[in-house]
C-alpha positions as a Markdown table, in Angstrom:
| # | Residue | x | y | z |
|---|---|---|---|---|
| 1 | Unk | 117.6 | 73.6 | -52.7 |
| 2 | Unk | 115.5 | 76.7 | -52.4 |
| 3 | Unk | 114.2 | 77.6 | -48.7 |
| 4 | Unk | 110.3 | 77.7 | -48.5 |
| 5 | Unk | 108.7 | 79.8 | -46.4 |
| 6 | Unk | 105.9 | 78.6 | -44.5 |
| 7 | Unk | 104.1 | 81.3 | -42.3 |
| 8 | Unk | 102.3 | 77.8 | -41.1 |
| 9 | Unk | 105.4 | 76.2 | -40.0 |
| 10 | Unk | 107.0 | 79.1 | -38.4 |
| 11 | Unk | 103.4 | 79.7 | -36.2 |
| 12 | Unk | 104.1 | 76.4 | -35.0 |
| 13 | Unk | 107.9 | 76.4 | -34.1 |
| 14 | Unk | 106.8 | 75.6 | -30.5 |
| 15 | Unk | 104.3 | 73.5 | -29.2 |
| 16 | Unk | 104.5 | 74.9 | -25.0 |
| 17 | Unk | 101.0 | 76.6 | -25.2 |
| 18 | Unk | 102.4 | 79.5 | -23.4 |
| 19 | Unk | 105.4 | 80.0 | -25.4 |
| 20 | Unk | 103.3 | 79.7 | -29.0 |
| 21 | Unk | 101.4 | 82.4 | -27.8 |
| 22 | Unk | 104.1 | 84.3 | -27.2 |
| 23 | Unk | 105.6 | 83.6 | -30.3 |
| 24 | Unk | 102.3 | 84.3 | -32.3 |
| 25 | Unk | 103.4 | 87.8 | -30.9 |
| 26 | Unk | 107.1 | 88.0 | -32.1 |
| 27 | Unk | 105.9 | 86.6 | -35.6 |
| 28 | Unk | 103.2 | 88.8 | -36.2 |
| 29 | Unk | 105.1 | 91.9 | -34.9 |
| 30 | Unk | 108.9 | 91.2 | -36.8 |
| 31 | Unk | 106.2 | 90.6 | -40.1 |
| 32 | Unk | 104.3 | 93.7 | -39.7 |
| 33 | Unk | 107.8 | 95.8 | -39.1 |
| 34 | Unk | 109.3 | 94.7 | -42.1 |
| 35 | Unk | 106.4 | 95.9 | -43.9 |
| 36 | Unk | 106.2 | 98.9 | -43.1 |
| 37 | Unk | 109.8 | 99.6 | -43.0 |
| 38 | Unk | 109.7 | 98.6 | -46.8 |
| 39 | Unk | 106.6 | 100.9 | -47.5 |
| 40 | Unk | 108.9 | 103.7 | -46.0 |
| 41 | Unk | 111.4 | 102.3 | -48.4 |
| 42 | Unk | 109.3 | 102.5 | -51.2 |
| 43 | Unk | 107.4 | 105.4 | -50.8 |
| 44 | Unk | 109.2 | 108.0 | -48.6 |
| 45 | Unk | 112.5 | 106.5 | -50.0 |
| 46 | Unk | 113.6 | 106.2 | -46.3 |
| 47 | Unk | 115.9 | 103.2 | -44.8 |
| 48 | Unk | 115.3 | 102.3 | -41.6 |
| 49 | Unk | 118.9 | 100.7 | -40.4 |
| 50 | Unk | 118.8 | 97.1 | -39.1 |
| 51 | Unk | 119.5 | 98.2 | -34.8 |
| 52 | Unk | 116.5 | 100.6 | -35.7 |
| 53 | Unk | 114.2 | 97.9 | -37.3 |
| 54 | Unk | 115.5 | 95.3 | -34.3 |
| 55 | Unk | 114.1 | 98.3 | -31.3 |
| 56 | Unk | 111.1 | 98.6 | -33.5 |
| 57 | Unk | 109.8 | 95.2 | -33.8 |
| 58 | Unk | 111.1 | 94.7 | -29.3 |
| 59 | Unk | 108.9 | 97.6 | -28.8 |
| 60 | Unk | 105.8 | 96.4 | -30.6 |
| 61 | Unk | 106.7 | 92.9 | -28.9 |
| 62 | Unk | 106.5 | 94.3 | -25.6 |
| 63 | Unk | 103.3 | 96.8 | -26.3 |
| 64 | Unk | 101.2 | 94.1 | -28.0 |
| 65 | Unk | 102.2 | 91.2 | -25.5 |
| 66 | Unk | 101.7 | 93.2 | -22.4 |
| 67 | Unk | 98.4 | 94.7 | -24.0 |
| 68 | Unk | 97.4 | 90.6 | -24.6 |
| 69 | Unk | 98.4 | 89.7 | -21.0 |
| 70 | Unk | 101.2 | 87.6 | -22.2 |
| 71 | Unk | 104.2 | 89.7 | -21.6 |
| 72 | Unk | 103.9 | 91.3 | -18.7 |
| 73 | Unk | 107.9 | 91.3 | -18.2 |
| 74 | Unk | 108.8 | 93.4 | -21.0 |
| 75 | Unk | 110.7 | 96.1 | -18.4 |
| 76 | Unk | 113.1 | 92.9 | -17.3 |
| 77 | Unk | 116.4 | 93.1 | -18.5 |
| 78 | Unk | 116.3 | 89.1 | -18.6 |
| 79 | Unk | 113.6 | 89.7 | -21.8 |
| 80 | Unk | 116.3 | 90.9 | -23.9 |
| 81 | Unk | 119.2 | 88.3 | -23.0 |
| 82 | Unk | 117.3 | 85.1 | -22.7 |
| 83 | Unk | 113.9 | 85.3 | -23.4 |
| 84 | Unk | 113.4 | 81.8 | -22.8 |
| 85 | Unk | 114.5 | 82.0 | -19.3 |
| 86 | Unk | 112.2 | 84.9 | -18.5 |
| 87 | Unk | 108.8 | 82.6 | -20.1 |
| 88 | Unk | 109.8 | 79.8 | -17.7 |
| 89 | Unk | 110.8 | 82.2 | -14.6 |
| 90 | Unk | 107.3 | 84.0 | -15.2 |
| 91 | Unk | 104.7 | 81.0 | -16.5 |
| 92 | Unk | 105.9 | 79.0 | -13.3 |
| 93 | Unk | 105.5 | 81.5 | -10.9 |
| 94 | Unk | 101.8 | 82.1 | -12.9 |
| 95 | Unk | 100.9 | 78.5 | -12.5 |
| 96 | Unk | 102.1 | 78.4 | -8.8 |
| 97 | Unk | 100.2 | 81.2 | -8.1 |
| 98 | Unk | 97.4 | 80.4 | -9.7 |
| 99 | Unk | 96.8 | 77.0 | -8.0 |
| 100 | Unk | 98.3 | 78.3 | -4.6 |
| 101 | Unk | 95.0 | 80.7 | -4.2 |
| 102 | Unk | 92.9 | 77.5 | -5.1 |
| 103 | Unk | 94.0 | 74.8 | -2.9 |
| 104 | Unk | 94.4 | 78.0 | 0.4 |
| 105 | Unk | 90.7 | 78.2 | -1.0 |
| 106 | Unk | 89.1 | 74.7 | -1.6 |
| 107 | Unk | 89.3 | 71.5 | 0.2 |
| 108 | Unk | 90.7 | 69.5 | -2.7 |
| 109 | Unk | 91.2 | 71.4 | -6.1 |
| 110 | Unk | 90.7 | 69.0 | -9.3 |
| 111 | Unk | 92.6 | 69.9 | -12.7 |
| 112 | Unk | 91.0 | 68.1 | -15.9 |
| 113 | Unk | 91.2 | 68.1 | -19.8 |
| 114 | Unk | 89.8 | 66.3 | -22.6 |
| 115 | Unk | 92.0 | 65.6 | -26.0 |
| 116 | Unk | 90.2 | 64.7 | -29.3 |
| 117 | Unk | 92.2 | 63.9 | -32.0 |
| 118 | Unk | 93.8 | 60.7 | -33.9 |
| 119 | Unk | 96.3 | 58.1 | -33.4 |
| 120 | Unk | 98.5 | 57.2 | -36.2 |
| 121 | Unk | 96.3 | 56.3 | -38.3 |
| 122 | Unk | 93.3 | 55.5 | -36.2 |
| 123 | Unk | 90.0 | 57.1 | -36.5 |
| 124 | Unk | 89.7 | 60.0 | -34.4 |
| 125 | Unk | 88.8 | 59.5 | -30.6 |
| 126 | Unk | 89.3 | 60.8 | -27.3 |
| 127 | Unk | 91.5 | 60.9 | -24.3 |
| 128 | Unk | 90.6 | 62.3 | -21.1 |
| 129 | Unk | 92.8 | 62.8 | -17.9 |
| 130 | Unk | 93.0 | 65.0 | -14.9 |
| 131 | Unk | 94.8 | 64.6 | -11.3 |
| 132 | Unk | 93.1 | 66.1 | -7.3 |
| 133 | Unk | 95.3 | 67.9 | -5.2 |
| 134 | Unk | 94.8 | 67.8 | -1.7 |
| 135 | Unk | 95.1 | 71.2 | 0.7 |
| 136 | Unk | 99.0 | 70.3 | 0.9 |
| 137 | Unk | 99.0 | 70.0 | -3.0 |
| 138 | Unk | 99.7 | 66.9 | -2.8 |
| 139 | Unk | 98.3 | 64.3 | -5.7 |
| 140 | Unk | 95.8 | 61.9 | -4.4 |
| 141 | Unk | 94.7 | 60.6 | -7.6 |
| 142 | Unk | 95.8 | 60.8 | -11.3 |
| 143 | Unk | 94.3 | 59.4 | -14.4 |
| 144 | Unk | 94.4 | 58.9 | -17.8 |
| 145 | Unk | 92.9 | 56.8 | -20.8 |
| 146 | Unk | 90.8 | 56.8 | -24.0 |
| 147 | Unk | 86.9 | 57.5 | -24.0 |
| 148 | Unk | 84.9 | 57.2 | -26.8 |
| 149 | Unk | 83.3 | 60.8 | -28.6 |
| 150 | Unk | 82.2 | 62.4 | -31.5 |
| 151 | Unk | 83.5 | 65.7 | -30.9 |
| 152 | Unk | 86.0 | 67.7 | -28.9 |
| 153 | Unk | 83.1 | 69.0 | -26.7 |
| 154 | Unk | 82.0 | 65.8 | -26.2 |
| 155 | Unk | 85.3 | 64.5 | -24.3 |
| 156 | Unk | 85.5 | 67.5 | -22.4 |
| 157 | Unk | 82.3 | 67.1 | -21.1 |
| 158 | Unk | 83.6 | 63.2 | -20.1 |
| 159 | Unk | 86.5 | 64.2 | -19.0 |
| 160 | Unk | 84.2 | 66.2 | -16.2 |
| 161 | Unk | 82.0 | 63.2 | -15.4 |
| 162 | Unk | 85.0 | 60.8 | -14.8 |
| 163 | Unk | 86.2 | 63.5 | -12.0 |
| 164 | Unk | 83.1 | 63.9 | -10.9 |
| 165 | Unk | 82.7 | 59.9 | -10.3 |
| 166 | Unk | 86.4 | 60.0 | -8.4 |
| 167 | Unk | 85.3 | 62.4 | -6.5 |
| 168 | Unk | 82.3 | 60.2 | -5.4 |
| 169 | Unk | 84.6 | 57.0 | -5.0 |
| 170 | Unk | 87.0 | 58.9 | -2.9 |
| 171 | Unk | 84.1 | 60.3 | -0.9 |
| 172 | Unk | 85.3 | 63.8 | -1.3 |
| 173 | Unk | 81.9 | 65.1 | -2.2 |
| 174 | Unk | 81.2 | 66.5 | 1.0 |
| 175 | Unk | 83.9 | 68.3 | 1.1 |
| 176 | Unk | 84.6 | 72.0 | -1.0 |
| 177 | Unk | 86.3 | 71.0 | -4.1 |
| 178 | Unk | 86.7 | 72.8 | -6.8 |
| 179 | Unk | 87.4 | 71.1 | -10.6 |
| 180 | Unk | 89.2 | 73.3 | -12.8 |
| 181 | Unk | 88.5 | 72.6 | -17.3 |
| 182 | Unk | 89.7 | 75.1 | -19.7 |
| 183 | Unk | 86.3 | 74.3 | -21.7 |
| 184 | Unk | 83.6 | 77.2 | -20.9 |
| 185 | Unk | 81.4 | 75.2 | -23.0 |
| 186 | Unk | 81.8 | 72.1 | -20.6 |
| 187 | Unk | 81.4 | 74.7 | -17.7 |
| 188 | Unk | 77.9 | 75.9 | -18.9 |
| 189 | Unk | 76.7 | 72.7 | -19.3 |
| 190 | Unk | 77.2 | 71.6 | -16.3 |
| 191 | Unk | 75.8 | 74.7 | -14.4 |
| 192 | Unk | 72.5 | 74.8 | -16.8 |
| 193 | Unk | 72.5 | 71.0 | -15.7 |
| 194 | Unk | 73.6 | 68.1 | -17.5 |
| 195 | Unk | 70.3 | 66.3 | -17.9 |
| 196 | Unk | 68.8 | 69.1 | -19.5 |
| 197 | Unk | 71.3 | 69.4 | -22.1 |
| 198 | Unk | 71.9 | 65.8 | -22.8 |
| 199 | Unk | 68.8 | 64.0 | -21.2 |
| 200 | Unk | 68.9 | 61.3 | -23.4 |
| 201 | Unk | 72.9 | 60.0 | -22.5 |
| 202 | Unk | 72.5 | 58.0 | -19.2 |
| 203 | Unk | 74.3 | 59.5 | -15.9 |
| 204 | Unk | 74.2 | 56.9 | -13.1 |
| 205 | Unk | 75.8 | 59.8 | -11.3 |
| 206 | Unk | 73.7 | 61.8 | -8.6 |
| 207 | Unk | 75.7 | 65.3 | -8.4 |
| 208 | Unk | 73.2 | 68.1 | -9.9 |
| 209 | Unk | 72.3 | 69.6 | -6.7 |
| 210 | Unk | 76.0 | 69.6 | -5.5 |
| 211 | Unk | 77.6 | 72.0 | -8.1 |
| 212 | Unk | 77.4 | 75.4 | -6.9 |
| 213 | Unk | 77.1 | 73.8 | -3.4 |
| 214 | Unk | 80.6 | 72.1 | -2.5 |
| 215 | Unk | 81.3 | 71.0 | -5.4 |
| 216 | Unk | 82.6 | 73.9 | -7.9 |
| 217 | Unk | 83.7 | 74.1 | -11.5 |
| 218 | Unk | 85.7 | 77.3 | -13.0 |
| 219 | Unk | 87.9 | 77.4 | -15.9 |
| 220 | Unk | 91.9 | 77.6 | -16.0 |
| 221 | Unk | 93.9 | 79.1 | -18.9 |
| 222 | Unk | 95.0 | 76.3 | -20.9 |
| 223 | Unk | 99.0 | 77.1 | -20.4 |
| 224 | Unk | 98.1 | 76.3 | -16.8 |
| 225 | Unk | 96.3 | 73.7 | -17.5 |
| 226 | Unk | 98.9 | 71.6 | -19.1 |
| 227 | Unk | 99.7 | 68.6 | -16.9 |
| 228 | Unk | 96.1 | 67.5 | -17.6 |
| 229 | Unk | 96.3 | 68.1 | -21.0 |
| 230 | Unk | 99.2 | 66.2 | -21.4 |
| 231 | Unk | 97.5 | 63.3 | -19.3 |
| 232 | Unk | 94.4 | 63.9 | -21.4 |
| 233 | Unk | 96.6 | 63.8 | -25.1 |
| 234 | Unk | 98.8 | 60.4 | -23.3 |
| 235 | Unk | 94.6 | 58.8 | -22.5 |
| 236 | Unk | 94.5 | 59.1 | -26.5 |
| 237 | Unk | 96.6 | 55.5 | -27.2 |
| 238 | Unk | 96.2 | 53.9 | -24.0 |
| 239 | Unk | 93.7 | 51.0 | -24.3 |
| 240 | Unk | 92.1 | 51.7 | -21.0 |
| 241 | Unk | 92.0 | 53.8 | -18.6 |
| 242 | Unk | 94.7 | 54.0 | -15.8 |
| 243 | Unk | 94.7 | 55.3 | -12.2 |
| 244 | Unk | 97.1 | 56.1 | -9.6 |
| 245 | Unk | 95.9 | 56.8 | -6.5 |
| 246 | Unk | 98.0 | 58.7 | -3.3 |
| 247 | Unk | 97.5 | 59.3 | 0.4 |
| 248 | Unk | 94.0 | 61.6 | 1.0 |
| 249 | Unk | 95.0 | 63.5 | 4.2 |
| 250 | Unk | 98.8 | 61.4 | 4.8 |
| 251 | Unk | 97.5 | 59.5 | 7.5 |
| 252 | Unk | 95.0 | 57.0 | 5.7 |
């Protein structure tokens, strides 16, 4: 049986966020140097040897990832002798930074994500899901489950209000605490101000004249964001929503 290539299927070889970015990269570069090593071929009558064609495509690799800001490790001798390794090494010392300078920053940091998309063979509909770390990064709250939406913006935007109404429950609101969406579009609703974008959906929530005050939104990289996107993608078949709720401070 004859092999078929699929330039689809080998874009989608991995599913990790960070590491299909990544691999984006090596597919795009390997593809472009074996182009042009065959138009040297076939016009110059020059033949690249295969070591020469391998540094070629592990320089462009490096120059293009690092130029991307997704491979910012290309001097590491690791890169060469297990890639893999080096992703995980440098994505989870990203990710720990990255929410280290939040929680030293913020009384409670919040990490949320909406997922529209389809269930088997169910209609398409949403999930939403997010967790809140306290200043010890501790989780004090998860959730997850299905909301109902028309569009991917739509559940994002959801997926914002239903940490915004934990953070009420919880009685965090007086506090600095910062909610973290990889949707700018979510983000820039909310600081234009909800009602005025959607004043005809009903809000029993009271929070306007908090954001920008102590309560904060910013956006997070979606490869950092990926433990509420995988809650959010999980809130897709779940029939309702589902909490789990941890110590605030340790002592309550």
């Amino acid at each position: 049986m004859a092999a078929c290539f699929s330039l689809t299927s080998i874009l989608r070889f991995y599913a990790s966020p960070v590491r299909a970015k990544i691999w984006r990269v090596v597919v795009v570069a390997t593809l472009w140097s074996i182009w042009l090593a065959r138009n040297e071929l076939i016009f110059n009558g020059t033949r690249l040897k295969k070591q020469q064609l391998i540094e070629l495509i592990a320089v462009r690799i490096n120059k293009w990832g690092n130029a991307a800001g997704l491979i910012l490790f290309g001097d590491d001798p690791l890169w060469r002798v297990n890639p893999h390794g080096i992703i995980a090494v440098h994505h989870f010392k990203r990710t720990l930074g990255f929410w280290q300078f939040r929680v030293d920053n913020y009384d409670f940091v919040c990490a949320v994500d909406g997922a529209f998309g389809s269930q088997g063979e169910v209609s398409p509909k949403g999930g939403i899901g997010g967790y809140i770390l306290n200043n010890r990064k501790e989780k004090i709250l998860i959730f997850s489950g299905p909301v109902r939406a028309k569009s991917a913006l739509q559940v994002e935007t959801e997926g914002i209000l239903q940490m915004l109404r934990w953070i009420f429950s919880l009685g965090l609101s007086k506090n600095r605490v910062l909610i973290c969406t990889d949707s700018t579009e979510s983000i820039n609703i909310f600081n234009k101000g909800y009602a005025k974008v959607f004043p005809l959906r009903e809000c029993n929530l009271d929070f306007q004249h908090l954001i920008g005050f102590n309560i904060f939104i910013q956006f997070v990289p979606s490869e950092i964001n990926e433990e509420a996107d995988l809650l959010a993608k999980n809130g897709i078949g779940r029939k309702e929503m589902s909490s789990w709720r941890g110590l605030l401070d340790g002592k309550n």
